[in-house]
C-alpha positions as a Python dict, from the first residue, in 0.01 Angstrom:
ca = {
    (1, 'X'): (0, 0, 0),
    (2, 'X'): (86, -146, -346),
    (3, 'X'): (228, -512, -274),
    (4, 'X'): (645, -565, -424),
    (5, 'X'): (837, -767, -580),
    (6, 'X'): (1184, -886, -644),
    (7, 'X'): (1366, -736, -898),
    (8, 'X'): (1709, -866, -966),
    (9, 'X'): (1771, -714, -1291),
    (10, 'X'): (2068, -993, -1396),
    (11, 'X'): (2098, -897, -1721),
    (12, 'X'): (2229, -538, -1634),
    (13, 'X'): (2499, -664, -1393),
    (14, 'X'): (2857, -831, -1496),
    (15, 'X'): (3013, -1084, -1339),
    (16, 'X'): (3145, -868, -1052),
    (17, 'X'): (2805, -746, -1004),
    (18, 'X'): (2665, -1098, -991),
    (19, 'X'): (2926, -1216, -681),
    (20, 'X'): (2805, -899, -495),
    (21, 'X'): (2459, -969, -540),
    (22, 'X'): (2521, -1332, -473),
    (23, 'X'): (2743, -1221, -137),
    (24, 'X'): (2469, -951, -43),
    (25, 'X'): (2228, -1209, -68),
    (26, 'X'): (2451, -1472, 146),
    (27, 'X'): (2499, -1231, 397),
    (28, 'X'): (2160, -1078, 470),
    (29, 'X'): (1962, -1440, 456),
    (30, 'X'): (2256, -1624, 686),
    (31, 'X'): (2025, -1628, 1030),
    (32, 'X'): (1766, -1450, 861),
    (33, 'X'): (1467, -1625, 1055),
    (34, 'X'): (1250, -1469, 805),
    (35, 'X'): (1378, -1742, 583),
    (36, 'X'): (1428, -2034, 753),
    (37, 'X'): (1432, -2317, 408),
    (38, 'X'): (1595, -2155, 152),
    (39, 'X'): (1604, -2358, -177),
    (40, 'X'): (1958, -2295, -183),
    (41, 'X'): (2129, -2351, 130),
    (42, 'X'): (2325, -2062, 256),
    (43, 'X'): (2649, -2274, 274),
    (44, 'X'): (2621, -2388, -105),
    (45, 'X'): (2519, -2021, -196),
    (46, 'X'): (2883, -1897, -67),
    (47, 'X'): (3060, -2216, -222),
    (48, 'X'): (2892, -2057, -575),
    (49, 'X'): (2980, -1703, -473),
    (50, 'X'): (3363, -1812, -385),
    (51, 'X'): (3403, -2025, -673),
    (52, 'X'): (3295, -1814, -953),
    (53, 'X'): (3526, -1525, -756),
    (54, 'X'): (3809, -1732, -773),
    (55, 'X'): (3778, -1873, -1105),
    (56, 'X'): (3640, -1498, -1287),
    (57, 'X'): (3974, -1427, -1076),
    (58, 'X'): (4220, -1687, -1240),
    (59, 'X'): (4041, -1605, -1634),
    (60, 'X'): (4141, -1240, -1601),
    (61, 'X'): (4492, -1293, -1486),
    (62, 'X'): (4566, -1585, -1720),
    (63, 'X'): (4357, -1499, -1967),
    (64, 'X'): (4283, -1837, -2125),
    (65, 'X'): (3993, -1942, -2274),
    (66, 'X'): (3959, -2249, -2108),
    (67, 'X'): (3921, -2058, -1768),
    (68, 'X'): (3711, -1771, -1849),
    (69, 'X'): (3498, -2081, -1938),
    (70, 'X'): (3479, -2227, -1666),
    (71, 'X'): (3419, -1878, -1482),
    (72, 'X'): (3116, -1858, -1774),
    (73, 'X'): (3002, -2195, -1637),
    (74, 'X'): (3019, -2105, -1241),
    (75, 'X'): (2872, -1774, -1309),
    (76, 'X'): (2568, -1988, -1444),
    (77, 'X'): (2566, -2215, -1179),
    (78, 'X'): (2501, -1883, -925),
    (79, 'X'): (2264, -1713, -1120),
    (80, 'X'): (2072, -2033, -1102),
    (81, 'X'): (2121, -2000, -754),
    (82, 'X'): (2028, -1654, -669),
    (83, 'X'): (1679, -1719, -877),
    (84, 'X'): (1602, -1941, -690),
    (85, 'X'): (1654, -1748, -364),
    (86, 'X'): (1435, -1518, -532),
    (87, 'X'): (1196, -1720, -599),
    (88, 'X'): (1161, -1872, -214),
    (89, 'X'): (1197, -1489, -83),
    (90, 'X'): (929, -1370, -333),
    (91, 'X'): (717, -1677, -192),
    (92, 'X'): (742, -1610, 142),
    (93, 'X'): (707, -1214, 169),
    (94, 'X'): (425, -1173, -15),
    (95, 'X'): (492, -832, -112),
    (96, 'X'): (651, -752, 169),
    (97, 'X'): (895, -476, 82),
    (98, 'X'): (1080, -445, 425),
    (99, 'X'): (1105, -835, 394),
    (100, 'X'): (1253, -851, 72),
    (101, 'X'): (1534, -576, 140),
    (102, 'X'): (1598, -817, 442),
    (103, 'X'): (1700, -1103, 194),
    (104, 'X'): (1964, -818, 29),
    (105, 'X'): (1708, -778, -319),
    (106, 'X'): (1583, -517, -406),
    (107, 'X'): (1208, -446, -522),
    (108, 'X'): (1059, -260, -746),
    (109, 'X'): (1022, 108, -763),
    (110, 'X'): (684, 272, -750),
    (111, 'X'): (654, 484, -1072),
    (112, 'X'): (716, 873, -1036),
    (113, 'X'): (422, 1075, -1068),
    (114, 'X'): (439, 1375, -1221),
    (115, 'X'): (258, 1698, -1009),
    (116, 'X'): (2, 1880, -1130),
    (117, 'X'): (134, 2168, -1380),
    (118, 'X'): (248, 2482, -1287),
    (119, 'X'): (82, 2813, -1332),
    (120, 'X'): (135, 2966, -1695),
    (121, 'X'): (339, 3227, -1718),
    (122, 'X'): (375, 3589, -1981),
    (123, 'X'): (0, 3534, -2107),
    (124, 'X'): (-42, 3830, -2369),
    (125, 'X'): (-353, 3904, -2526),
    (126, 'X'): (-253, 4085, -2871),
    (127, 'X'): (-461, 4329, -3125),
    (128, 'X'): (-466, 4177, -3467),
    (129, 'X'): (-642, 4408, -3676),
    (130, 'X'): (-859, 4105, -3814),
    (131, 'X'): (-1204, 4206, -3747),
    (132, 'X'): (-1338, 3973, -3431),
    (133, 'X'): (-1025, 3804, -3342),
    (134, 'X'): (-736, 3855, -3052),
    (135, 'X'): (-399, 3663, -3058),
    (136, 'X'): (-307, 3512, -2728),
    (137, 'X'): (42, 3383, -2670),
    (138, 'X'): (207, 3273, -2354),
    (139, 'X'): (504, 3031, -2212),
    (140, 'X'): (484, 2678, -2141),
    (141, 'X'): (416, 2554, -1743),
    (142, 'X'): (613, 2282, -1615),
    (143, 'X'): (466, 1953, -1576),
    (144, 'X'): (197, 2096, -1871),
    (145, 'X'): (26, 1923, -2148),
    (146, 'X'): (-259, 2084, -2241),
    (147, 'X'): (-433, 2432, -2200),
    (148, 'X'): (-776, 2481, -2159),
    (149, 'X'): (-835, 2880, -2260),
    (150, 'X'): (-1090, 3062, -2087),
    (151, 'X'): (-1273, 3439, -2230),
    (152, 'X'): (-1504, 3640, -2023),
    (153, 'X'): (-1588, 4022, -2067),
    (154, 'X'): (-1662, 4068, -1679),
    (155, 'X'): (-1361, 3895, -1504),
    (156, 'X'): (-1467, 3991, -1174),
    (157, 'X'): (-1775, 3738, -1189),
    (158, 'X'): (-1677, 3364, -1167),
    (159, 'X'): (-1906, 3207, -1372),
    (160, 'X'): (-1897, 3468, -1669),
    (161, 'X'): (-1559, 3264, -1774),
    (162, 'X'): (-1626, 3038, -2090),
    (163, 'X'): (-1347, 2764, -2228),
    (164, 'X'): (-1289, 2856, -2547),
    (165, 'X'): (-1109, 2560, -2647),
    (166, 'X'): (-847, 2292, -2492),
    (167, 'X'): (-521, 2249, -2708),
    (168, 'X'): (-140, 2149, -2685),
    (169, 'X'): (3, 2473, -2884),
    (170, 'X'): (108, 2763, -2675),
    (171, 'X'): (-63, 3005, -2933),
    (172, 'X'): (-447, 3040, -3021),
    (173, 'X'): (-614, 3311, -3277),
    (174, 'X'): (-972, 3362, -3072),
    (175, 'X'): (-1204, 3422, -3343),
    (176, 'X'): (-1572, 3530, -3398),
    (177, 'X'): (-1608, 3809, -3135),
    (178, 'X'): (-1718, 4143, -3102),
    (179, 'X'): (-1552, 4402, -3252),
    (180, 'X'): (-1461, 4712, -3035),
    (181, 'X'): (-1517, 4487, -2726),
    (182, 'X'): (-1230, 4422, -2472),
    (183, 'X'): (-1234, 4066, -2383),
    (184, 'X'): (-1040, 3898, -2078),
    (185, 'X'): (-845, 3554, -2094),
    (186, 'X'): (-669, 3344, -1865),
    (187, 'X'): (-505, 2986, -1961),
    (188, 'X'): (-509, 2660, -1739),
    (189, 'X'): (-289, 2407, -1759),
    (190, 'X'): (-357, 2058, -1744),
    (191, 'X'): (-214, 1717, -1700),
    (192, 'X'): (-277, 1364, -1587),
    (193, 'X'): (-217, 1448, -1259),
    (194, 'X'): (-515, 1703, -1267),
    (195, 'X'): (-529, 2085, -1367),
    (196, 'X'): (-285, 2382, -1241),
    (197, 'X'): (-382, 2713, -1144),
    (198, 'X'): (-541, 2983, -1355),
    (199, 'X'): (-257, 3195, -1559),
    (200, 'X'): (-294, 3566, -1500),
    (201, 'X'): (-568, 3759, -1672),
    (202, 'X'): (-481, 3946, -2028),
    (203, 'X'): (-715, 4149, -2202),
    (204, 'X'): (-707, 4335, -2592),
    (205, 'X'): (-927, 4478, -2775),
    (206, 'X'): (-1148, 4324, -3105),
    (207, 'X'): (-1088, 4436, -3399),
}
């Protein structure tokens, strides 16, 4: 299991934001024998909490500079705080993600990966009248970036498929076969998660 770690994100919260992080925080570490020495006692951590809430309070209503400076100030003083919560909590749990949601932070997110593509769909296998070539066209799988494009001229036997190429387009002019020879094609589609299932077969005629 991937070890975690604090994430705050600060910067993305206003002031209201930081006093409920700063409460959160209060609340789930008060008793929390987890954390027995935070850096920041939890006493002091509430004193910042109430102080900036009162003061953010008094700015807004008033609306004088000189308070929303002092709120600016306060709001400084508990960020400085909650860091270095963080910090102690980050210490002691190691990774630990249950831990660190027991401290009221959050941790971060395990990136979303994407499944394996789904199976291409509408594959058509078109007559060109261009000696040796067929025109395949089909619609774009979800999940898909790539196609690897497969011919054969006896489908029924598994090995008999070739790749004739691997590309990004959802178009490819096959070129330098046998005229007045039906050929078979199927498309796979592929991603970083690994490779979807074979499209259904189309066949045409070369020219």
């Amino acid at each position: 299991m991937a070890l975690k770690k604090v994430v705050l994100n600060l910067s993305r919260l206003n002031t209201e934001g930081i006093i409920s992080l700063g409460n959160n925080i209060a609340e789930k570490m008060t008793g929390n024998l987890s954390f027995p020495t935070p850096p920041v006692s939890m006493n002091d951590l509430v004193k910042s909490v109430n102080d900036l809430a009162a003061a953010f309070a008094a700015a807004k209503f008033s609306r004088s500079k000189v308070e929303f400076a002092t709120a600016r100030t306060l709001k400084a003083a508990l960020i400085s705080n909650i860091k270095q919560e963080a910090a102690y909590v980050s210490f002691v749990a190691d990774g630990d993600e249950e831990m660190i949601l027991s401290a009221g932070m959050n941790v971060n997110k395990a990136k979303q990966k994407h499944p394996t593509p789904a199976q291409v769909k509408d594959l058509q296998a078109e007559f060109t009248g261009i000696p040796g070539s067929i025109l395949l066209r089909w619609k774009r799988s979800l999940y898909s970036n790539m196609f690897r494009v497969y011919v054969s001229v006896t489908p029924d036997v598994a090995n008999s498929w070739k790749l004739v190429t691997t590309i990004t387009s959802r178009r490819l002019m096959v070129d330098n076969l046998a005229s007045t020879t039906k050929f078979y094609f199927k498309v796979v589609p592929v991603n970083a998660a690994g490779v979807g299932p074979d499209s259904e077969i189309a066949e045409a005629i070369a020219a």
